[in-house]
N, C-alpha and C positions, 0 to 999 in steps of 0.2 A: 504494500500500500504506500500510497507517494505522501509528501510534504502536502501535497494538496488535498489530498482525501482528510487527513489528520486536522489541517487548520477548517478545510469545511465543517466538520463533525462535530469540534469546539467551537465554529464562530453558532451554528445551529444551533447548539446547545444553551450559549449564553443569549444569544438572541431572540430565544424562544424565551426568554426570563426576562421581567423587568430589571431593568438597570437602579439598582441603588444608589440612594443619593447618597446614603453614608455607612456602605459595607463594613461591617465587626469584623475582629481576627480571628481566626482558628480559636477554638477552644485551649488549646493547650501551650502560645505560643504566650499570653502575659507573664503565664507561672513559668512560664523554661527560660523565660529570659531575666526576671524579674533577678535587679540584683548587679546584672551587665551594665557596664560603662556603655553609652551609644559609642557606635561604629560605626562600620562599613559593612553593610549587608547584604547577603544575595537569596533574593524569594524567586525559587525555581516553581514555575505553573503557576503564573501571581492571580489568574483568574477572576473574581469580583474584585480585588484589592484591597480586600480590607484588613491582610497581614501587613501589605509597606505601608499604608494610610499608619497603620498604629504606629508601625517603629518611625517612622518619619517624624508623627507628632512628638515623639519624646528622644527626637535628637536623632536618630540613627538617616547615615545617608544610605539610600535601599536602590539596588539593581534587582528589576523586577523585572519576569520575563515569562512569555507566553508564548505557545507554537500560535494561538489565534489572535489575530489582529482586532478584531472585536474586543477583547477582552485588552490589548495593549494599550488602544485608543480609546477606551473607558475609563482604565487608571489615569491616565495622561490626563483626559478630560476632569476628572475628583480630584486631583494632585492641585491643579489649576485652581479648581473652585473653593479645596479649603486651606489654598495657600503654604504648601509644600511643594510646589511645584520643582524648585531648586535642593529637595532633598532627595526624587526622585526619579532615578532614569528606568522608564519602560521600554521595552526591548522586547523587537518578536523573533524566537529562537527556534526552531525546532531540534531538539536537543537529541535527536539522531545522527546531526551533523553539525551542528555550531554548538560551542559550550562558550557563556558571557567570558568578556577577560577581566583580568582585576584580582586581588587580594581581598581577603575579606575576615571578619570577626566574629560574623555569624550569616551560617548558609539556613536556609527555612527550605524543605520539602515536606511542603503537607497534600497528603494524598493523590501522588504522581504517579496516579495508574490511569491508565489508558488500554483501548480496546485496539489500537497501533503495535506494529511491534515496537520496542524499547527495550534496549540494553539498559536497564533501573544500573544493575550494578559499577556498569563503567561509565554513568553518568553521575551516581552518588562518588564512584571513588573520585572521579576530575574535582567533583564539589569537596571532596575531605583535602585534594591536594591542594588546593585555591585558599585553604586559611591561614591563615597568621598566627603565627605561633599562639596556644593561647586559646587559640576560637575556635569554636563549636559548630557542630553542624545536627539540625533537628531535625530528624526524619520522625512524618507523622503518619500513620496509613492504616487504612481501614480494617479492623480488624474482623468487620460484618458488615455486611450492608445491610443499609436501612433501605424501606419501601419503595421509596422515591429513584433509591438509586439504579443507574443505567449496566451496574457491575453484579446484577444476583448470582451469577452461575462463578464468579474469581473466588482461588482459594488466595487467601492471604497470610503470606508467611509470618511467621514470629517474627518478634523484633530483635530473637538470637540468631535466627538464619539470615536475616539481612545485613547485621553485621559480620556474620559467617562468608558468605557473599560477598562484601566487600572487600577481604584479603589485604586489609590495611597493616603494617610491619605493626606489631605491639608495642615495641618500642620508643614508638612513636605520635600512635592515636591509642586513647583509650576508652571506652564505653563506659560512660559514668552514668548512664540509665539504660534501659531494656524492661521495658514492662507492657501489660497489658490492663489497657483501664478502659471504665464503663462511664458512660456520659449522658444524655438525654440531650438529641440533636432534633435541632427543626427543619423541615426542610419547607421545598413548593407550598402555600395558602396558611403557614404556619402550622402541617403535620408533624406533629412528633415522635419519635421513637425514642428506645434504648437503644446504643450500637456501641460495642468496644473500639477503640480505638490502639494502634499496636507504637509505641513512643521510645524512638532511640534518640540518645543522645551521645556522641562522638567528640570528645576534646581532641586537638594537635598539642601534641606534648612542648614540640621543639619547632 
């Protein structure tokens, strides 16, 4: 399947959705970071944007990036309107073939699954080698799907074999979370479910 089957699929998907005026972050991304000096950030699958919106407001400069162009010219467009626009750069990547440049402090992948193919793991290891000493990279991924979602029939691995999968020297990264945790997600017209959620966290030693 091409670059362009992939950005069709996503821009459908966000297009089929009203556009928020003031997209929330991930559930899990205040408390993973809470604590961090603002940086230099990279939100891989930036989608509605309401992960760089947040780190933007509390100082972090955020490279956000999306195979879909819908969804890159939305952030852009909210970046503008609540005046963060110079904390972040949107960027359309399809991350089968371009990986953003830059060093960073903190990489954010929250649920970067796709019905595309996608090498997850030699696109998470680029993200683990892009940090700065120091910085962390949060992978966040579904550990169920909820009703809404377009993924019922994906298995989703632990968040030990993701780090298993990544084949990062020990030496040098080490996993300072791996768990599995339960949440109550909203999704379309305000439905909600239970759904776990699978949360790694990855430090760069050196």
């Amino acid at each position: 399947m091409s670059t362009t089957d992939a950005a069709a699929f996503w821009n459908g998907l966000y297009a089929g959705r009203p556009a928020p005026g003031d997209p929330q972050p991930n559930a899990t991304l205040p408390e993973a970071v809470a604590g961090l000096p603002p940086g230099a950030a990279l939100d891989l699958g930036c989608g509605q944007g309401g992960d760089a919106l947040w780190l933007a407001r509390r100082g972090w400069r955020v490279t956000a990036v999306d195979v879909s162009p819908v969804a890159v010219d939305r952030l852009a467009g909210l970046a503008a309107a609540h005046g963060v626009a110079g904390r972040i750069e949107a960027e359309r990547h399809d991350l089968r073939e371009t990986f953003p440049g830059g060093v960073f402090d903190l990489v954010c992948a929250h649920y970067l699954h796709t019905p595309f193919p996608l090498d997850r793991a030699a696109v998470l290891r680029a993200a683990a080698h892009a940090l700065r000493p120091g910085g962390r990279l949060l992978v966040v991924d579904h550990g169920s799907a909820a009703p809404w979602s377009w993924d019922q029939d994906a298995r989703f691995p632990s968040p030990q074999e993701v780090a298993a999968d990544l084949a990062l020297d020990v030496g040098r990264w080490a996993v300072e979370r791996a768990a599995a945790e339960r949440r109550t997600a909203t999704g379309p017209g305000g439905l909600t479910a239970e759904v776990t959620d699978h949360v790694l966290v990855v430090r760069r030693a050196d």
